[in-house]
SEFINU-749686 format. One record per residue (C-alpha): residue in three letters; x, y, z; residue number from 1. Coordinates in nm, 4 decimals, decimal comma. Layout:
<doses>
 rest        x        y        z  nr
  ALA        X        Y        Z NUM
...
</doses>
This chain:
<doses>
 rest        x        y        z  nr
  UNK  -6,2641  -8,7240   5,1845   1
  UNK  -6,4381  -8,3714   5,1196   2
  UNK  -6,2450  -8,0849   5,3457   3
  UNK  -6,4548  -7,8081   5,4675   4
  UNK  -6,3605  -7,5068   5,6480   5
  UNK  -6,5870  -7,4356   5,9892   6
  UNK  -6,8342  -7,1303   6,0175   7
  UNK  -6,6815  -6,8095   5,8946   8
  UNK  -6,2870  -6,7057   5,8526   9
  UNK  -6,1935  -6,3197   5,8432  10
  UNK  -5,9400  -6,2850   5,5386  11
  UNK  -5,6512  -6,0110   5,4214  12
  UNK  -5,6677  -6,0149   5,0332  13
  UNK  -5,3732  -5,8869   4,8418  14
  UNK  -5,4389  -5,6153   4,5798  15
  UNK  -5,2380  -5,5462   4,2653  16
  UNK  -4,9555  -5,7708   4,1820  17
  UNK  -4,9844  -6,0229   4,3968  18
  UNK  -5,3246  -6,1112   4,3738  19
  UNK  -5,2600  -6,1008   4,0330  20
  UNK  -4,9597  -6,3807   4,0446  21
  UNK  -5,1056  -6,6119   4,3064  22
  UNK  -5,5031  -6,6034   4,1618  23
  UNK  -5,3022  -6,7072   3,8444  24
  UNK  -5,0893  -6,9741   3,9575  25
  UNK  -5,4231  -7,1109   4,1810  26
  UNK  -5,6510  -7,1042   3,8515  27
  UNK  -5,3461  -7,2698   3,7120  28
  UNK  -5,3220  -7,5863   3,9395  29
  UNK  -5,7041  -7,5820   4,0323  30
  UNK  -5,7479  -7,6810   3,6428  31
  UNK  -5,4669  -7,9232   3,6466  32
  UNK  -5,4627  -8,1025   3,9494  33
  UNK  -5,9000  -8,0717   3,9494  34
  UNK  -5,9084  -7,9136   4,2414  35
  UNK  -6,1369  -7,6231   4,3651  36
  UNK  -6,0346  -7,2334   4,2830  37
  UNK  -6,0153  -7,0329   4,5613  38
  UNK  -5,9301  -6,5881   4,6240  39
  UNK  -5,5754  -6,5536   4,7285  40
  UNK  -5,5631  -6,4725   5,0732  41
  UNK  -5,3863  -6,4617   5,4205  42
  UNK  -5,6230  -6,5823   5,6859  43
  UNK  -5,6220  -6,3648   6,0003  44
  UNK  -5,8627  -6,5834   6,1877  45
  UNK  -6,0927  -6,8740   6,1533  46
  UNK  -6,3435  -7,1083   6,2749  47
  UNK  -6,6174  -6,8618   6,4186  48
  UNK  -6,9046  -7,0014   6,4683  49
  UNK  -7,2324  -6,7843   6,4372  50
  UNK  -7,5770  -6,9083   6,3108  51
  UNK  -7,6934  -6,6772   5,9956  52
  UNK  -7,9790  -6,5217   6,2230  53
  UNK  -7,7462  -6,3823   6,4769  54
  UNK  -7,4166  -6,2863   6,1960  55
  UNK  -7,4658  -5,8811   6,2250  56
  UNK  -7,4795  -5,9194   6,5904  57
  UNK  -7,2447  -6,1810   6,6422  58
  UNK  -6,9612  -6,0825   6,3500  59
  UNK  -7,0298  -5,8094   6,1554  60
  UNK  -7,0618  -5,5664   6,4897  61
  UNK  -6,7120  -5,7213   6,6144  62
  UNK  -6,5686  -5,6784   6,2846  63
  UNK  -6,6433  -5,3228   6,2614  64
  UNK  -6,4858  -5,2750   6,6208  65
  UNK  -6,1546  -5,4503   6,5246  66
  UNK  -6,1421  -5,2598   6,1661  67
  UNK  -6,2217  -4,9068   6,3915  68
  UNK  -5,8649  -4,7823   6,4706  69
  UNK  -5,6996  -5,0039   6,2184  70
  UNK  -5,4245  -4,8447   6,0254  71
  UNK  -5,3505  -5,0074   5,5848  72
  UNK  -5,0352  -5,2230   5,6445  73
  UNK  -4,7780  -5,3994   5,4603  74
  UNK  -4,8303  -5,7650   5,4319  75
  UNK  -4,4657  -5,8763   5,3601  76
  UNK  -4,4389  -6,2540   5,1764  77
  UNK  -4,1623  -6,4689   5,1936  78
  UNK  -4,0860  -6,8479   5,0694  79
  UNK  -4,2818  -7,0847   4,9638  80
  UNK  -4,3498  -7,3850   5,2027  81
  UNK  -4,5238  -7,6722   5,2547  82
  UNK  -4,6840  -7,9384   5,5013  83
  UNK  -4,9228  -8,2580   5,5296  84
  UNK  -5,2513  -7,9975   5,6087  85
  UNK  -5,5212  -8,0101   5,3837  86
  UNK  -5,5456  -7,6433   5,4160  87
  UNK  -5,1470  -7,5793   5,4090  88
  UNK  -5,0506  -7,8056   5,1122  89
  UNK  -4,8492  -7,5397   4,9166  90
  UNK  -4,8484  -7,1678   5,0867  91
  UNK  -4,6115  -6,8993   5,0616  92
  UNK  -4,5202  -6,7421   5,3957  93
  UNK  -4,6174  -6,3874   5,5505  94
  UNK  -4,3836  -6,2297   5,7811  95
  UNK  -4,4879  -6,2148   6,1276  96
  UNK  -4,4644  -5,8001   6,1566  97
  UNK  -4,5896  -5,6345   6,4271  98
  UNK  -4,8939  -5,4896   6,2283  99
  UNK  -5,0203  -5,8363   6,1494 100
  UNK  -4,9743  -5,9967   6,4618 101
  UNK  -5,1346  -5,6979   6,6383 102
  UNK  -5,4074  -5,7207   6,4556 103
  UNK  -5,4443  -6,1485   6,4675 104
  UNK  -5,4389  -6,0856   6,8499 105
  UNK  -5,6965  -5,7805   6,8824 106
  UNK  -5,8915  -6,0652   6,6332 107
  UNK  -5,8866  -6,3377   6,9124 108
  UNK  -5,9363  -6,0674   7,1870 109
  UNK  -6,3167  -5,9345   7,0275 110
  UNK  -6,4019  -6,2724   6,8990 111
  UNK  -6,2741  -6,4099   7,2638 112
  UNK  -6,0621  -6,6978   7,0655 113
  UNK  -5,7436  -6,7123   7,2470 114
  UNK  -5,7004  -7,0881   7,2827 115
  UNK  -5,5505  -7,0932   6,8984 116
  UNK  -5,2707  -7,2513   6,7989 117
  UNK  -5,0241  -7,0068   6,7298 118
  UNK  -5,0493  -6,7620   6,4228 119
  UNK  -4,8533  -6,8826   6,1560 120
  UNK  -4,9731  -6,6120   5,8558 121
  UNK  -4,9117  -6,7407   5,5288 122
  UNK  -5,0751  -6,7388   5,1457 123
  UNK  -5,2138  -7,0679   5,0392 124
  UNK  -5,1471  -7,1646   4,6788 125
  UNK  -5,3128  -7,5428   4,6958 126
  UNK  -5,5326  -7,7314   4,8999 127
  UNK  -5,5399  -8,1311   4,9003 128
  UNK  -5,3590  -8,4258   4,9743 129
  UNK  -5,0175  -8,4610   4,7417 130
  UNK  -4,7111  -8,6223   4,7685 131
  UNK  -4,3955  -8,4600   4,9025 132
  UNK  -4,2228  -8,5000   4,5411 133
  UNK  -4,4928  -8,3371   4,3645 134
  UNK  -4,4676  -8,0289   4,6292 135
  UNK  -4,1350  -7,9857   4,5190 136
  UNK  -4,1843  -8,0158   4,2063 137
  UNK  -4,4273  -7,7374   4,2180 138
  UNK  -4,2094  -7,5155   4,4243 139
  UNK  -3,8956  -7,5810   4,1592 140
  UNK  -4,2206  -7,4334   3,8968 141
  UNK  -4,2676  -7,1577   4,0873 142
  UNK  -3,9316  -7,1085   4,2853 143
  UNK  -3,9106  -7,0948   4,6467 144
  UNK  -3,8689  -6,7015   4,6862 145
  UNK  -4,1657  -6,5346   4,6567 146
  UNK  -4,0886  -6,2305   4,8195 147
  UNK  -4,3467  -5,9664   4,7430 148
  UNK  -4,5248  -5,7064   4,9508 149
  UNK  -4,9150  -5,5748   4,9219 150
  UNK  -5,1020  -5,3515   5,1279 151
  UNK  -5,4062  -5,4529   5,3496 152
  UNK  -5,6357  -5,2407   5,3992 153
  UNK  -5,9667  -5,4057   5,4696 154
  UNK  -6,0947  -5,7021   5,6572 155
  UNK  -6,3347  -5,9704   5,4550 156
  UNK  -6,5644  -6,1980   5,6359 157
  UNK  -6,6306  -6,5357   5,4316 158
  UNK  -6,8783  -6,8157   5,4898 159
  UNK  -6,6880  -7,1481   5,5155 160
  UNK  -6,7498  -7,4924   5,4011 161
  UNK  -6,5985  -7,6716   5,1211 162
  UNK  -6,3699  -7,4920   4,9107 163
  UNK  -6,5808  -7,4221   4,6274 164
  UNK  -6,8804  -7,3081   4,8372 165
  UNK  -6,6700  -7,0508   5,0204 166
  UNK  -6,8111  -6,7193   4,9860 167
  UNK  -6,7519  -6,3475   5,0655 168
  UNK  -7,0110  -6,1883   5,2776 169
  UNK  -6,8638  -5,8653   5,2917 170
  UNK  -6,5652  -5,5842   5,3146 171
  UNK  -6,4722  -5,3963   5,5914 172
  UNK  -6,2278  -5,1293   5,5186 173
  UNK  -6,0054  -4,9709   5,7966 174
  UNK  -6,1290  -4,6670   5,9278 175
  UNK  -5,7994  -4,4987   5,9912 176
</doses>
């Protein structure tokens, strides 16, 4: 089964040295485990839906309103985890600090998605279906702290589908 991500997703990329760890480690397993690459990231919000004809009007204007005021933040990374979610195979954890979550909720406020689940940030390192032991194998690889920190300073908008026809459309950098 072929997993696909719906309409566009607004991302936080890390910069520095820990985009340079985790792009590594994701070349890493895409190659082994044949699986597609993907751009580190921590997904602020997802799933919005806009036809290419209306995507200035419909997401590029609200991102440059939510990027307006926005302040560069620390995006603060924790353990590694995993779960039985396509999208949330192998992921290292964000902290939930006040910067991020403000910003997740002013997300669902302009783009008027506040029946979510709950935000739980995190860093995917592998997408697909694998078995519990190999998950821990790969987090004994790796090790289970993976505390880091990066600063965010821009917003990118990305054009969903399957993993290796996601796409950036474009970077919105904070204003403030």
């Amino acid at each position: 089964m072929i997993m696909k991500s719906k309409g566009y997703t607004l991302w936080l990329r890390p910069t520095g040295e820990a985009n340079n760890k985790f792009a590594s480690i994701i070349k890493k397993w895409a190659k082994e485990y044949r699986i597609s690459m993907f751009q580190p990231h921590v997904t602020l919000l997802g799933e919005l839906m806009c036809s290419e004809e209306n995507l200035e009007k419909d997401l590029i204007e609200k991102i440059k309103e939510l990027v307006s005021n926005q302040k560069p933040f620390k995006i603060e990374l924790e353990e590694l985890d995993y779960e039985d979610h396509f999208f949330r195979t192998l992921f290292v954890r964000a902290k939930k600090t006040e910067a991020l979550l403000e910003l997740n909720a002013q997300a669902k406020e302009i783009f008027k998605k506040k029946n979510t689940p709950p935000y739980m940030p995190h860093l995917s390192i592998l997408y697909g279906t694998f078995t519990k032991a190999l998950k821990e194998e790969l987090v004994k690889e790796i090790g289970k702290n993976q505390s880091m920190k990066f600063e965010v300073s821009s917003i990118h908008l990305i054009k969903g589908g399957r993993v290796k026809d996601w796409k950036i459309i474009g970077e919105f950098p904070f204003k403030s």
